[in-house]
N, CA, C and O atoms as CSV, one atom per row, in Angstrom:
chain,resi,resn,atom,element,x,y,z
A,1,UNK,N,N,63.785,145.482,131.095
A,1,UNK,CA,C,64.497,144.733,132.098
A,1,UNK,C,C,65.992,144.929,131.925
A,1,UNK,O,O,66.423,145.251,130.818
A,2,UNK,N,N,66.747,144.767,132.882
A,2,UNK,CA,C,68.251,145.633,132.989
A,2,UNK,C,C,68.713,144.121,133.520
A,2,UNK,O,O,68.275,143.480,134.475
A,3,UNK,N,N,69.994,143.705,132.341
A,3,UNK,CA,C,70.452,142.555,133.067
A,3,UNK,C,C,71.470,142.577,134.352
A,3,UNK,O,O,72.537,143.154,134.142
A,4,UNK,N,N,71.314,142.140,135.375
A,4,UNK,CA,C,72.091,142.303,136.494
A,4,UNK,C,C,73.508,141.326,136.075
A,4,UNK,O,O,73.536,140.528,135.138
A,5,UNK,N,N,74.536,141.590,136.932
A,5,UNK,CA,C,76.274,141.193,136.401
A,5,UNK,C,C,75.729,139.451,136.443
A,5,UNK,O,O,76.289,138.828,135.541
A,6,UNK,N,N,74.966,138.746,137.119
A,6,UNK,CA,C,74.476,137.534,137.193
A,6,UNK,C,C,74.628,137.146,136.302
A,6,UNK,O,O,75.517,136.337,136.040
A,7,UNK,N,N,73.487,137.765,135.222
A,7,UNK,CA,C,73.182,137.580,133.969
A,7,UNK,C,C,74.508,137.489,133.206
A,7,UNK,O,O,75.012,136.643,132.467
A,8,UNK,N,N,74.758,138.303,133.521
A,8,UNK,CA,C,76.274,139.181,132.539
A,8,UNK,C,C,77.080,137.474,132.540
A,8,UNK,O,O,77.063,136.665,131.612
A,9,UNK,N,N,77.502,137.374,133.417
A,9,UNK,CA,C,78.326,136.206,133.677
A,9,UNK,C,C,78.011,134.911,132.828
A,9,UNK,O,O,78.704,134.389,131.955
A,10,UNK,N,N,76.649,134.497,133.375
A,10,UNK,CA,C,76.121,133.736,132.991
A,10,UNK,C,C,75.795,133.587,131.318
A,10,UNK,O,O,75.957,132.558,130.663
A,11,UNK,N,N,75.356,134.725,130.874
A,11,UNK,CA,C,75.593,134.988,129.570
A,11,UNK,C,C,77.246,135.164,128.783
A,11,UNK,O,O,77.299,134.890,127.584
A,12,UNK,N,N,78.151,135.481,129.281
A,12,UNK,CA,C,79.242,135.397,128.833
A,12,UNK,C,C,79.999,134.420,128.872
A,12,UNK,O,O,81.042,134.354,128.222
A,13,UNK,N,N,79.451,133.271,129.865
A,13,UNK,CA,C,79.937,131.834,130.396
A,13,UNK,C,C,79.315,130.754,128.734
A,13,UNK,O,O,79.847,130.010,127.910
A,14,UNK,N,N,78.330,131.146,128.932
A,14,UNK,CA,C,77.511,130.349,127.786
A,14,UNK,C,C,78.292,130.970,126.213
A,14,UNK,O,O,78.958,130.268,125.452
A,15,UNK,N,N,78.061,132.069,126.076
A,15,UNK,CA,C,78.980,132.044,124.996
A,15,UNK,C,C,80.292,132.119,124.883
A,15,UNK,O,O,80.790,132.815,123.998
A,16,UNK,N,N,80.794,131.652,125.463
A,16,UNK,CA,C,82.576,131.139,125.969
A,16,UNK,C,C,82.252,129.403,125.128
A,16,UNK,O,O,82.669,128.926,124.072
A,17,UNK,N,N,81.204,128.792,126.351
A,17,UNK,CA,C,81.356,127.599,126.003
A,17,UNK,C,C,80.753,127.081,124.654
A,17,UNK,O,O,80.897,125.873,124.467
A,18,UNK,N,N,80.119,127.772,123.709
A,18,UNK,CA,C,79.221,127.745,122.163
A,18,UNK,C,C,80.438,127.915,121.340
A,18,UNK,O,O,80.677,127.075,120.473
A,19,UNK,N,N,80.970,128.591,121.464
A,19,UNK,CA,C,82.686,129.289,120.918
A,19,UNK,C,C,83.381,127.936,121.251
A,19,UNK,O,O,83.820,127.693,120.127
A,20,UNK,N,N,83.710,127.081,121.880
A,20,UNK,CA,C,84.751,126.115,122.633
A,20,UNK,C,C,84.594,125.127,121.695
A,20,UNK,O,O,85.461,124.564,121.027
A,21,UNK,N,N,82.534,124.855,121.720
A,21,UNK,CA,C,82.606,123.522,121.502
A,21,UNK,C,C,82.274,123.598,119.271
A,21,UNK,O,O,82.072,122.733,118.419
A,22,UNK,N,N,82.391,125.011,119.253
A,22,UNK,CA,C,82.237,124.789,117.720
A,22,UNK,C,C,83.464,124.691,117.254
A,22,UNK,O,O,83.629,124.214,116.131
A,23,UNK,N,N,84.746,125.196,118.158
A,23,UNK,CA,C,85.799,124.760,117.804
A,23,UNK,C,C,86.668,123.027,118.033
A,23,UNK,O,O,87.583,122.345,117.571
A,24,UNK,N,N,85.932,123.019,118.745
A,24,UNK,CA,C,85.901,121.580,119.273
A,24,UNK,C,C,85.488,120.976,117.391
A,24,UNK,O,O,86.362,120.531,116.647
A,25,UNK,N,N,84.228,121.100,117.049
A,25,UNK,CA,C,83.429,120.279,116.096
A,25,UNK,C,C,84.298,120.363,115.055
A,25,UNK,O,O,84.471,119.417,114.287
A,26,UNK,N,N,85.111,121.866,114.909
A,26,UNK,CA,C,85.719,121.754,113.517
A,26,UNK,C,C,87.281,121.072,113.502
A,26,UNK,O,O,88.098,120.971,112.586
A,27,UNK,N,N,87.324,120.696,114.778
A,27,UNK,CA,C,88.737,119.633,114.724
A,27,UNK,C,C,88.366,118.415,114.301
A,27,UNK,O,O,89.059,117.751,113.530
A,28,UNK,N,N,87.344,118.067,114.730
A,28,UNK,CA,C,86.478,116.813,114.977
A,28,UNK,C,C,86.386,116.752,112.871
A,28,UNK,O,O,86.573,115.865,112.038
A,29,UNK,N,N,86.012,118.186,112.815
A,29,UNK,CA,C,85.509,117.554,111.203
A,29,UNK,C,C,86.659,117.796,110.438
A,29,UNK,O,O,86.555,117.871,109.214
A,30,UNK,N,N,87.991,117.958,111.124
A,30,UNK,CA,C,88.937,118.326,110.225
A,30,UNK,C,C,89.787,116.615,110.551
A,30,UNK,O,O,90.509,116.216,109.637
A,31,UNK,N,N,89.678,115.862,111.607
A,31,UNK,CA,C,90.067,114.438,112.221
A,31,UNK,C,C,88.805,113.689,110.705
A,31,UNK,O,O,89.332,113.071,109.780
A,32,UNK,N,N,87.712,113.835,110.721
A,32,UNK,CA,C,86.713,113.464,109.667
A,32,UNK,C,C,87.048,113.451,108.202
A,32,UNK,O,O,86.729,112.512,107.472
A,33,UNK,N,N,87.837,114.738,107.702
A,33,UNK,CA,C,88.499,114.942,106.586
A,33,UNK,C,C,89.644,114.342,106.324
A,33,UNK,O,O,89.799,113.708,105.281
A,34,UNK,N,N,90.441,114.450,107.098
A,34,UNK,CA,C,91.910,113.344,106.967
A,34,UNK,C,C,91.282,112.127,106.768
A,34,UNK,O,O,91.410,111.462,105.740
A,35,UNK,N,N,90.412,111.726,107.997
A,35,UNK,CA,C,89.934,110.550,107.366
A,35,UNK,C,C,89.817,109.752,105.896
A,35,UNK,O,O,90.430,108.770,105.478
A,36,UNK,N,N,88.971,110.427,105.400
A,36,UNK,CA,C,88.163,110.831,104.464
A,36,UNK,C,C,89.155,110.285,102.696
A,36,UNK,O,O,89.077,109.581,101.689
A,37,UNK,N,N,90.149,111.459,103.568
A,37,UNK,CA,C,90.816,111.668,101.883
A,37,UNK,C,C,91.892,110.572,102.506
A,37,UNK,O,O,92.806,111.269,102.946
A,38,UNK,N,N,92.075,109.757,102.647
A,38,UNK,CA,C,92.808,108.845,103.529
A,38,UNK,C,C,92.328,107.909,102.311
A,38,UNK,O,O,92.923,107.479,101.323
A,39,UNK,N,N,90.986,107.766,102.788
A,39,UNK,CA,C,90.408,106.614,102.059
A,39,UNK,C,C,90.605,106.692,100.397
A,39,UNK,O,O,91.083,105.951,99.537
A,40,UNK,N,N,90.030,107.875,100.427
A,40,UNK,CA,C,90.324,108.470,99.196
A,40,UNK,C,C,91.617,107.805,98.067
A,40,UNK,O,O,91.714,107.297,96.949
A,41,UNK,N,N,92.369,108.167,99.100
A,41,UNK,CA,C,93.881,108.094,98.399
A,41,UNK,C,C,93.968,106.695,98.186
A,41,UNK,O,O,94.382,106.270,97.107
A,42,UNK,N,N,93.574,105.829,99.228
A,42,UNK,CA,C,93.952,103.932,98.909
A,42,UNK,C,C,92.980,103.663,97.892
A,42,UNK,O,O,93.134,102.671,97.179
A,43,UNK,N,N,92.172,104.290,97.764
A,43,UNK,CA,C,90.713,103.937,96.555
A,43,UNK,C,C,91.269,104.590,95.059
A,43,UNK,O,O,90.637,104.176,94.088
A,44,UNK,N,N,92.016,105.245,94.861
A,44,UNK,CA,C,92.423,106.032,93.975
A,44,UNK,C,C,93.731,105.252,93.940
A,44,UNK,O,O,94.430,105.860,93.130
A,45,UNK,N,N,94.330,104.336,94.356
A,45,UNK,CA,C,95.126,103.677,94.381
A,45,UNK,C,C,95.141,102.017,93.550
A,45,UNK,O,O,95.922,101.375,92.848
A,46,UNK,N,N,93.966,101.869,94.053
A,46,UNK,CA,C,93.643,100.846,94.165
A,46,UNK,C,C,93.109,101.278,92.777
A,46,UNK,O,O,93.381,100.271,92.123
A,47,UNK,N,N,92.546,102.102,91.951
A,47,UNK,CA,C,91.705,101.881,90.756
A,47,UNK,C,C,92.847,102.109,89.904
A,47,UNK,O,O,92.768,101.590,88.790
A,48,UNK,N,N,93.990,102.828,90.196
A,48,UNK,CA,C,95.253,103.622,88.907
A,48,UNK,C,C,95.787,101.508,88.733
A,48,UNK,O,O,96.243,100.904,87.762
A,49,UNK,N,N,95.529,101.146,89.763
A,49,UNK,CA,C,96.347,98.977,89.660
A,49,UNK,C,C,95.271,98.651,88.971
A,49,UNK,O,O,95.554,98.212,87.857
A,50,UNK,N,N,94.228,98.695,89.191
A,50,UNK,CA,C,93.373,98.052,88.333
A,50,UNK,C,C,93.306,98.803,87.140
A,50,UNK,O,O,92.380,98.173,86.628
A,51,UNK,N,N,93.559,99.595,86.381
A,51,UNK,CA,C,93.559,100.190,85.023
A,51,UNK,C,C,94.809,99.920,84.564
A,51,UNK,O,O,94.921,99.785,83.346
A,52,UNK,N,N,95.670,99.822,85.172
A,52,UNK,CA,C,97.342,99.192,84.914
A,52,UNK,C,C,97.260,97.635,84.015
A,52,UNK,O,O,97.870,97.243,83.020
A,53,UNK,N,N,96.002,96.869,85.058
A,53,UNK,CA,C,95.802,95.332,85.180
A,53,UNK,C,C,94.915,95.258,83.609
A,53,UNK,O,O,95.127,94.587,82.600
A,54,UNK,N,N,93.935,96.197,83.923
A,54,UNK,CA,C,93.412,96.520,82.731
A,54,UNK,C,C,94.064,96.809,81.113
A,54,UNK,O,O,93.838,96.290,80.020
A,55,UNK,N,N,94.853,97.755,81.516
A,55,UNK,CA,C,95.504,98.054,80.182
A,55,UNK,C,C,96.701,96.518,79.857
A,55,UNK,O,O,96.893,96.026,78.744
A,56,UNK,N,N,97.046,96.261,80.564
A,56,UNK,CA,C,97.593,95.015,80.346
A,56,UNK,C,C,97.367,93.874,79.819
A,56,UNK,O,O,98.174,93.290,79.097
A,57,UNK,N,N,95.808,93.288,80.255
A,57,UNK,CA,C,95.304,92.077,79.889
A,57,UNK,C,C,94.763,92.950,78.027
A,57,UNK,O,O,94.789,92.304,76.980
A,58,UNK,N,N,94.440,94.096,78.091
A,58,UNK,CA,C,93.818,94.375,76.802
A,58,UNK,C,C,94.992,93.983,75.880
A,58,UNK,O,O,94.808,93.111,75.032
A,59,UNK,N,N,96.194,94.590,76.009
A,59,UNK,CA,C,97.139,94.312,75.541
A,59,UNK,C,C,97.545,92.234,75.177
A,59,UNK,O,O,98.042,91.690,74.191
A,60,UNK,N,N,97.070,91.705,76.398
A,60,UNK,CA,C,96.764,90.329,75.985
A,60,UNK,C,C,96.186,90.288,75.144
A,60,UNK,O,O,96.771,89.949,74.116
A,61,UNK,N,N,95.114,90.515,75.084
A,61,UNK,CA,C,94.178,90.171,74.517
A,61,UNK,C,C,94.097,90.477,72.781
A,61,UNK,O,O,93.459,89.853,71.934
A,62,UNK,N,N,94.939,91.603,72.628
A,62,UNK,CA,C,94.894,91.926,70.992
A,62,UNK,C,C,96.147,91.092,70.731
A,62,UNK,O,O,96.022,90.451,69.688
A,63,UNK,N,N,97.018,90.944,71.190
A,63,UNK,CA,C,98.140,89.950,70.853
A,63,UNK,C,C,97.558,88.269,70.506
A,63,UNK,O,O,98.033,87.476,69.692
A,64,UNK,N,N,96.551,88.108,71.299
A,64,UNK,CA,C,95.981,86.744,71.058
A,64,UNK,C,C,95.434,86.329,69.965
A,64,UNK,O,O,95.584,85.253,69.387
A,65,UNK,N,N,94.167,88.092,69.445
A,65,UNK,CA,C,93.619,88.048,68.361
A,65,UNK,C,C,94.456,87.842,67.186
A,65,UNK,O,O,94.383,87.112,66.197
A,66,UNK,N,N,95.656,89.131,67.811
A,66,UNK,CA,C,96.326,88.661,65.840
A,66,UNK,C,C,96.782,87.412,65.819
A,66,UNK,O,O,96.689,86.916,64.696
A,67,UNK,N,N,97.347,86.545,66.819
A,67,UNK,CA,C,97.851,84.971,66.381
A,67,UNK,C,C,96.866,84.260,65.957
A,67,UNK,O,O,97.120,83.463,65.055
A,68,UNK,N,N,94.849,84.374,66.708
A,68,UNK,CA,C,94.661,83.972,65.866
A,68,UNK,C,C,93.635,84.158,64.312
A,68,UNK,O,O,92.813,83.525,63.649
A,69,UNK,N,N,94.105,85.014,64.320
A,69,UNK,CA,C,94.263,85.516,62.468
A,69,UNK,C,C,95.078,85.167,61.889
A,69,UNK,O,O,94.790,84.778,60.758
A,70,UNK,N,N,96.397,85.113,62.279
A,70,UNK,CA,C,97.422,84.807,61.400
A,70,UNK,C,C,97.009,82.958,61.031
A,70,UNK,O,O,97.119,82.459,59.911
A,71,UNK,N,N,96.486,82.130,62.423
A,71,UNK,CA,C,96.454,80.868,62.332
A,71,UNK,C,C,94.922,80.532,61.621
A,71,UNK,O,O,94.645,79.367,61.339
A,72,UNK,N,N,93.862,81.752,61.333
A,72,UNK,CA,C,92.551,81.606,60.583
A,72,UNK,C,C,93.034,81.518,59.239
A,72,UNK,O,O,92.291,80.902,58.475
A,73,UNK,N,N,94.173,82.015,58.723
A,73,UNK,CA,C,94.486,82.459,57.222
A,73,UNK,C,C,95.171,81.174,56.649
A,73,UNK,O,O,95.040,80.739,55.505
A,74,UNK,N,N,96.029,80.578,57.799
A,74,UNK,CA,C,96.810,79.346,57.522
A,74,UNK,C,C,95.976,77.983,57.273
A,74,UNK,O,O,96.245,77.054,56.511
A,75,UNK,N,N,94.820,78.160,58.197
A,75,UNK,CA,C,93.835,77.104,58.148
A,75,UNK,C,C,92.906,77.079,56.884
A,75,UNK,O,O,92.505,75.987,56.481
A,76,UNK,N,N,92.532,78.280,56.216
A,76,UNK,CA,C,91.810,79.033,55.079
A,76,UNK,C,C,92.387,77.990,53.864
A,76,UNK,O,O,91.714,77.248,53.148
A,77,UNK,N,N,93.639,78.157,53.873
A,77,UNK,CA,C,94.514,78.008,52.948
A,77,UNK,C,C,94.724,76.305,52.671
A,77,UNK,O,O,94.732,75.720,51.588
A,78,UNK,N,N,94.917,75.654,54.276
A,78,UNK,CA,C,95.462,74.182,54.227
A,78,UNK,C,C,94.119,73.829,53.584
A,78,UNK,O,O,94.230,73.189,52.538
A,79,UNK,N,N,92.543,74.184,54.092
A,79,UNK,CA,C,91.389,73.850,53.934
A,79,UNK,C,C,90.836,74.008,52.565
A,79,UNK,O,O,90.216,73.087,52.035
A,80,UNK,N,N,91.045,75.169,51.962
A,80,UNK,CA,C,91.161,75.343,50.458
A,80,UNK,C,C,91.815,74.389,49.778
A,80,UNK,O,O,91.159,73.965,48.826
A,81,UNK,N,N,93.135,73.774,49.957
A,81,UNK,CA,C,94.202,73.087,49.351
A,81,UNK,C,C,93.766,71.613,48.493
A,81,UNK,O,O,93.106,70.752,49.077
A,82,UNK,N,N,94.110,71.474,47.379
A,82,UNK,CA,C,93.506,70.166,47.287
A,82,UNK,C,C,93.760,69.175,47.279
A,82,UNK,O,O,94.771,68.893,46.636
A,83,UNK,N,N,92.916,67.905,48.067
A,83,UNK,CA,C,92.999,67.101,48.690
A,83,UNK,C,C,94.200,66.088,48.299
A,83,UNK,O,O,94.183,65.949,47.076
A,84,UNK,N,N,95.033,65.478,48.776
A,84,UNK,CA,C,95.741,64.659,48.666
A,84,UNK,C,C,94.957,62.697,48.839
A,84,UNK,O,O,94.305,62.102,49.697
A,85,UNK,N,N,95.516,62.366,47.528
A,85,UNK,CA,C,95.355,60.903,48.040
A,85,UNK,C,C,96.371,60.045,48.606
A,85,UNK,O,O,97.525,60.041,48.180
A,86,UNK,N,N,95.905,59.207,49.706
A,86,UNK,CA,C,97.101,58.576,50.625
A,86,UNK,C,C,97.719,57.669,49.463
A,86,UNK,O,O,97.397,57.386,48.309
A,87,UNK,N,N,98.723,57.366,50.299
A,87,UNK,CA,C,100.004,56.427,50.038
A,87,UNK,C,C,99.983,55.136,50.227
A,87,UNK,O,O,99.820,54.801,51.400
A,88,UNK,N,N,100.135,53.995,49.176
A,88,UNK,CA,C,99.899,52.906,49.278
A,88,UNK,C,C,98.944,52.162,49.767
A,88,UNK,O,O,99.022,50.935,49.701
Protein backbone atom coordinates (compact mmCIF):
# COMPACT_ATOMS: atom_id res chain seq x y z
CA UNK A 1 0.00 0.00 0.00
CA UNK A 2 1.48 3.49 -1.13
CA UNK A 3 0.63 6.25 1.32
CA UNK A 4 -1.23 9.01 -0.53
CA UNK A 5 -0.01 13.02 0.54
CA UNK A 6 -3.40 12.55 2.89
CA UNK A 7 -1.65 10.22 4.79
CA UNK A 8 1.58 12.12 4.50
CA UNK A 9 -0.03 15.09 6.22
CA UNK A 10 -1.88 13.45 8.52
CA UNK A 11 1.02 11.45 9.61
CA UNK A 12 3.33 14.39 9.85
CA UNK A 13 0.50 16.43 11.73
CA UNK A 14 0.47 13.66 14.43
CA UNK A 15 4.03 13.59 14.84
CA UNK A 16 4.36 17.40 15.08
CA UNK A 17 1.82 17.16 17.81
CA UNK A 18 3.70 13.83 19.98
CA UNK A 19 6.93 16.15 19.64
CA UNK A 20 4.81 19.38 21.16
CA UNK A 21 3.23 17.66 23.83
CA UNK A 22 6.45 15.68 25.14
CA UNK A 23 7.90 18.93 25.22
CA UNK A 24 5.11 20.30 26.84
CA UNK A 25 5.56 17.25 29.73
CA UNK A 26 9.19 18.05 30.22
CA UNK A 27 8.43 21.72 31.25
CA UNK A 28 5.69 20.44 33.25
CA UNK A 29 8.36 18.04 34.95
CA UNK A 30 10.95 20.61 35.05
CA UNK A 31 7.83 23.27 36.93
CA UNK A 32 7.65 19.56 39.16
CA UNK A 33 11.42 19.73 39.94
CA UNK A 34 11.71 23.32 41.08
CA UNK A 35 9.00 22.35 42.97
CA UNK A 36 10.45 19.65 44.47
CA UNK A 37 13.88 20.93 45.48
CA UNK A 38 11.97 23.99 46.76
CA UNK A 39 10.73 21.83 49.35
CA UNK A 40 13.76 20.29 49.64
CA UNK A 41 15.63 23.31 50.54
CA UNK A 42 12.95 24.55 53.51
CA UNK A 43 13.23 20.78 54.84
CA UNK A 44 16.96 20.91 54.83
CA UNK A 45 16.50 24.06 56.53
CA UNK A 46 14.42 23.32 58.85
CA UNK A 47 16.58 20.11 60.05
CA UNK A 48 20.39 22.24 59.93
CA UNK A 49 17.70 24.61 63.17
CA UNK A 50 16.84 21.67 64.62
CA UNK A 51 20.47 20.15 64.96
CA UNK A 52 21.59 23.77 65.94
CA UNK A 53 18.57 23.39 68.77
CA UNK A 54 19.95 20.08 69.26
CA UNK A 55 23.51 20.69 69.68
CA UNK A 56 22.56 23.37 72.04
CA UNK A 57 20.25 21.84 74.57
CA UNK A 58 23.09 18.85 74.60
CA UNK A 59 25.37 21.41 75.53
CA UNK A 60 22.64 22.18 78.39
CA UNK A 61 22.48 19.36 79.33
CA UNK A 62 26.27 18.34 80.13
CA UNK A 63 26.64 21.69 81.88
CA UNK A 64 23.76 20.58 84.21
CA UNK A 65 25.39 17.18 84.76
CA UNK A 66 28.67 18.58 85.91
CA UNK A 67 26.86 21.03 88.54
CA UNK A 68 25.29 18.20 89.54
CA UNK A 69 28.39 16.27 90.39
CA UNK A 70 30.10 18.91 91.71
CA UNK A 71 26.80 19.31 94.21
CA UNK A 72 26.78 14.98 94.58
CA UNK A 73 30.46 15.33 96.02
CA UNK A 74 29.49 18.28 98.37
CA UNK A 75 26.51 16.35 99.67
CA UNK A 76 28.90 12.97 99.96
CA UNK A 77 30.98 14.90 102.16
CA UNK A 78 28.32 17.12 104.43
CA UNK A 79 26.60 13.42 104.74
CA UNK A 80 29.80 11.62 105.68
CA UNK A 81 30.60 14.51 108.24
CA UNK A 82 30.11 13.85 111.79
CA UNK A 83 27.17 14.62 113.33
CA UNK A 84 26.98 17.67 115.36
CA UNK A 85 25.13 17.99 118.70
CA UNK A 86 22.74 21.05 119.01
CA UNK A 87 23.18 23.97 121.16
CA UNK A 88 21.68 24.45 124.41
Amino acid sequence: MFMTQKHLKIARTLGVAIVALSLGACATYKDEFATINSRLDQLDTKVQGAAQSAESANQSAQQANQRLDQMEGRLQRLESAPRRSPRG
